[in-house]
N, C-alpha and C positions, 0 to 999 in steps of 0.2 A: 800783603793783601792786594788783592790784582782789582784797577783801578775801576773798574767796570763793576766791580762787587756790591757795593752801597746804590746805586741804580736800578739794577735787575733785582735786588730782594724789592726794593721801592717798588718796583714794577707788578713782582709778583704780589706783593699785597696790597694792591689797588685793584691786582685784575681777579680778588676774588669777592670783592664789594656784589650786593646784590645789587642788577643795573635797576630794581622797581622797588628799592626801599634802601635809600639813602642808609651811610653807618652799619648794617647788616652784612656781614662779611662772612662768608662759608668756610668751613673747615678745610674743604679741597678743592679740586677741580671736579673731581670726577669719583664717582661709588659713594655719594651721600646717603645715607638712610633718608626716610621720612621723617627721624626726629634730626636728624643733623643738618636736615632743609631748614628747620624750623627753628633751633636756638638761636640766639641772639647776643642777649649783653657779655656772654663769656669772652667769645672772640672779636668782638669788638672791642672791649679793652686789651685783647691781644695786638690787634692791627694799631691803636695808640701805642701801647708798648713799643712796639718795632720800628713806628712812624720817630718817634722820641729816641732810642736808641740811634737809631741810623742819622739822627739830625733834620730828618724832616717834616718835623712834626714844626717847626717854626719856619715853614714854607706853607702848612695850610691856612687858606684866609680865615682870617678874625670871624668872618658870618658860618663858614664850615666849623671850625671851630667851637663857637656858641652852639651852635645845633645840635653839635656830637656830646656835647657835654649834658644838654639836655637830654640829648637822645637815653644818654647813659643813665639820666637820673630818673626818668621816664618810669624805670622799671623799680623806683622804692615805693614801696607801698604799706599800708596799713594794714594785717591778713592775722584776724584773732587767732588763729592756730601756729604763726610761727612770730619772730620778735616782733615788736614795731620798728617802720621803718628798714628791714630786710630790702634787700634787694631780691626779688624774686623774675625771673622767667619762666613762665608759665608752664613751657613745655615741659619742665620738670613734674610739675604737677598732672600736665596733661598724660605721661607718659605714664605713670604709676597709676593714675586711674583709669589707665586703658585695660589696665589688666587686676580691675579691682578685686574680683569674684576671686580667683588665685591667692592673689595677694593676701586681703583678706583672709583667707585659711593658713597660709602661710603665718602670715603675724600671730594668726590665735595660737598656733603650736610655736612658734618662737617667745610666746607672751608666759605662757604656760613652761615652757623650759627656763624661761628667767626666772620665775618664781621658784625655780627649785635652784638653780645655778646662772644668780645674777648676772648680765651683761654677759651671756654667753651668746647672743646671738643680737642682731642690728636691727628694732623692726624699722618698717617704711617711714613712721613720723620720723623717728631720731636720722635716718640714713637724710633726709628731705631736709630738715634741720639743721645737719651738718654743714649739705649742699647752700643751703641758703647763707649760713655764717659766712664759708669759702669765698661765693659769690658777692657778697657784702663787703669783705675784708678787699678782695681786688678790684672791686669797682669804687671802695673807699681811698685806698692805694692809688690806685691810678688816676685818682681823681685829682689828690695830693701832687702827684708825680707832675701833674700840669699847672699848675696852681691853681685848682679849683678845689670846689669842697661837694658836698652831697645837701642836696633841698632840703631834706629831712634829718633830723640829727639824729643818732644811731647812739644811743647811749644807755638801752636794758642791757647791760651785759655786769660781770662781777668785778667791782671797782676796791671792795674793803680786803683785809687779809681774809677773812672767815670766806666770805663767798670767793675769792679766786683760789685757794687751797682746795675748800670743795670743788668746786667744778674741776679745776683740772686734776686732781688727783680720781676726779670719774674715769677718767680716763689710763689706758694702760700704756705705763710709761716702759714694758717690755718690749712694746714698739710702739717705738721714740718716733716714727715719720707720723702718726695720727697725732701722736699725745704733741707732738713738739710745735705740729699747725697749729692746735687750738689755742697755745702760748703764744705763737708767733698772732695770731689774732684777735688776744686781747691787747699784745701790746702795739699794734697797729691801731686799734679802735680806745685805748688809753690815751694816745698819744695823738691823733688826730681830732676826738669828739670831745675829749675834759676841760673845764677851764683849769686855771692853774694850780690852786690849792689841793680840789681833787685829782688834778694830773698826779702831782708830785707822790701823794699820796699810794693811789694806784700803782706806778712806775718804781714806789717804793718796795709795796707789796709782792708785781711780779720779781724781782730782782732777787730776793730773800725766797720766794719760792723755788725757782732754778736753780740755788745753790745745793738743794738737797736732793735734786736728780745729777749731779754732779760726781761722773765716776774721777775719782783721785788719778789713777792708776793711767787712763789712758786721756784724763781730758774730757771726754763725749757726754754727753747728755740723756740718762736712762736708769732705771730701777730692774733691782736682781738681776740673774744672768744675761752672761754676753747673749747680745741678739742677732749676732751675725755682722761683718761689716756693710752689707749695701744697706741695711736697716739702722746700724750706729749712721753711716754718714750721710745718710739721708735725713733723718731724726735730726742729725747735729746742726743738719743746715737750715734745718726749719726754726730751730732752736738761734743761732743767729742771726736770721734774718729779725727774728724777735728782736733779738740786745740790739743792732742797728737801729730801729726805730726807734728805745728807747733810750739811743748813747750809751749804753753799757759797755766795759769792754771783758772780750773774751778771757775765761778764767786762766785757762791756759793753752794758749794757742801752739805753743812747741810742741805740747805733747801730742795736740790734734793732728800736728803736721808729719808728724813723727808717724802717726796710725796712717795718715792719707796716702803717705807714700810708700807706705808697703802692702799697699792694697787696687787692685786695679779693679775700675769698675765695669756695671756692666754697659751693653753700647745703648740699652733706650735714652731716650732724649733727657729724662728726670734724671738717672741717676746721672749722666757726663756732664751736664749741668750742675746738681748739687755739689759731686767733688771740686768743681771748677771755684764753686763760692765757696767752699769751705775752707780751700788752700788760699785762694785770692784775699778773703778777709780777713785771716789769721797772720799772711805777710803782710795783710796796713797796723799789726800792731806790732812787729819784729821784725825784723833783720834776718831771722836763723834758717837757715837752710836755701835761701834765696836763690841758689844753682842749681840746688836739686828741684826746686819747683819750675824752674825754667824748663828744664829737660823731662820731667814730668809733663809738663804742659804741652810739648813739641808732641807725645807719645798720645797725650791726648785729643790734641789739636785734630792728628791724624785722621782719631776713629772718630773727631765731629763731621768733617768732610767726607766721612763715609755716605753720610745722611743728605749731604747737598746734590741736589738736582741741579746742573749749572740751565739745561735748557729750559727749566720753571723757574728759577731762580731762589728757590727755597728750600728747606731741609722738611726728611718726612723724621715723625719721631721715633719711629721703628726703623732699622734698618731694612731697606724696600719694602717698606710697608707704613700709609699712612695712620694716624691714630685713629684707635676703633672705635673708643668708648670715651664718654667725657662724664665723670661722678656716676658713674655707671650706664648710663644711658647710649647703646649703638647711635654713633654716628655716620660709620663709616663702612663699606666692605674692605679696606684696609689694602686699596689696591697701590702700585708701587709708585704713588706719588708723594710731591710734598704734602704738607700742611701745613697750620697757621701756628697750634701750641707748637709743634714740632719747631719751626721757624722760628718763633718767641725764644723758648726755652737753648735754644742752639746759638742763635744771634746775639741773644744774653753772655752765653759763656765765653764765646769769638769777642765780645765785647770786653770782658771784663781778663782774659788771656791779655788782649793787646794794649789795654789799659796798667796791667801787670809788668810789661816788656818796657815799656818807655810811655809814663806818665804826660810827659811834655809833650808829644806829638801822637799824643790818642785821636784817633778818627772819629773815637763812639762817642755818647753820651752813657752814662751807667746810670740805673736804674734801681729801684728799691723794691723789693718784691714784697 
């Protein structure tokens, strides 16, 4: 890792703070949309992310600190149409009722198709609702990740067996990358917001659930037919990052490791990421295969560096081309620079590779998504 490395990403995610509103951090340098002017607490707990990662998150003062932390909490609120205590950014909301009159039409004919052929289509509340969980579950996480907590306590969500079965069996576990988030963010919000009785509880609940999305055969986490591998390993890693939170350990990780390495991903920033945690947490429970994930990793390594800008000093998520859209929402005209998830998600796997290679003299810090 060339020595200069951990400096210039620092660099670059400082220099995209907004200079007229402290903790506001942009997605890029340059080809922001109007709404990507305007989000807020996503990337900013991206730019904590990376500050932490890198180690220099215990270089910002105790008063920077305090503020960002408020800054981040700034945005839970009370909003009778989605949970209590949601983390919400507005522009989300501002963005979909820019285009209400459409919309609108749109949802009646999607509302109208569900009633013949349930959950065949996403209207706006649910799509908004998701967004809001997401945003809640990583501004919860990151909250965690520093030793802090959230002002509001976040705790309408499904805590008994009956209500976590229903809910997430709402969801289609034929792709495991949706179904396997909404697991991964009850057991982040189980695990951070419960006292202990209903922890255990809860923590009981999800664990007995996952067993029954549990393919025998290859390990992965998913109902009915194969769904392809970038959807198995992606699914799967959402699907651990759950059991991490709550100390579970992987069902079986040889045979996970066994799919990972005969499968090459593709190069966006999400999926070289996910394989990256999928192989890296399955060898903190085994020994097997240890060489071939090394040289896997090398192979990988490669096509991260594909993504690094060394004169920005950060990765775009797309190969020359920064991220376009964030929960659906244009952010970007996707011109060939870095960005900040990009960065995130890249910096994460570069972290958790070198964390992999020799524990004892890791640079990074690792990080809990």
């Amino acid at each position: 890792m060339d020595k200069n490395f951990i400096s210039d990403v620092t660099e670059y995610i400082y220099s995209l703070e907004n200079k007229e509103l402290e903790f506001h951090f942009f997605s890029t340098t340059d080809g922001l949309t109007k709404w990507g002017n305007q989000i807020q607490l996503g990337f900013s707990c991206f730019a904590i992310k990376c500050l932490y990662i890198l180690g220099e998150w215990r270089n910002v003062p105790s008063e920077k600190k305090n503020g960002w932390i408020n800054f981040i909490n700034s945005f839970q609120e009370e909003n009778e149409n989605f949970l209590p205590g949601s983390y919400i950014d507005r522009v989300f909301l501002d963005y979909y009722n820019s285009f209400q009159i459409s919309r609108d039409l749109k949802n009646y004919i999607k509302l109208s198709i569900n009633l013949v052929k349930p959950n065949k289509y996403e209207t706006t509340k649910n799509r908004l609702s998701k967004t809001f969980v997401a945003e809640s579950k990583q501004s919860i996480a990151t909250l965690h990740q520093i030793e802090s907590r959230n002002k509001i306590k976040y705790n309408v969500f499904p805590k008994n067996k009956h209500d976590i079965n229903e809910y997430l069996n709402n969801f289609n576990w034929n792709k495991p990358w949706n179904a396997g988030a909404q697991f991964a963010s009850l057991c982040v919000f189980s695990y951070t917001q419960l006292d202990s009785t209903e922890k255990q509880t809860s923590l009981s609940c999800l664990n007995s659930f996952i067993k029954n999305k549990l393919n025998y055969e290859n390990g992965l986490y998913y109902d009915g037919p194969y769904p392809g591998s970038v959807e198995s390993i992606n699914g799967t890693m959402k699907v651990l990052t759950g059991l991490e939170w709550i100390n579970t350990k992987i069902h079986y990780p040889e045979k996970i490791i066994d799919y990972c390495l005969d499968n090459k991903p593709n190069s966006e920033g999400c999926d070289l990421v996910d394989v990256v945690y999928v192989l890296y947490r399955c060898s903190s429970e085994t020994n097997y295969r240890k060489k071939d994930i090394s040289t896997y990793f090398d192979e990988i390594e490669g096509k991260i560096f594909q993504h690094y800008k060394p004169k920005e000093g950060g990765f775009s998520y797309f190969l020359n081309k920064s991220q376009t859209n964030y929960y659906n929402v244009p952010i970007t005209k996707g011109y060939d620079k870095a960005d900040l998830h990009g960065t995130t998600l890249l910096l994460w796997a570069v972290s958790l590779i070198n964390n992999f290679r020799d524990k004892q003299e890791n640079i990074f810090n690792i990080i809990k998504a």
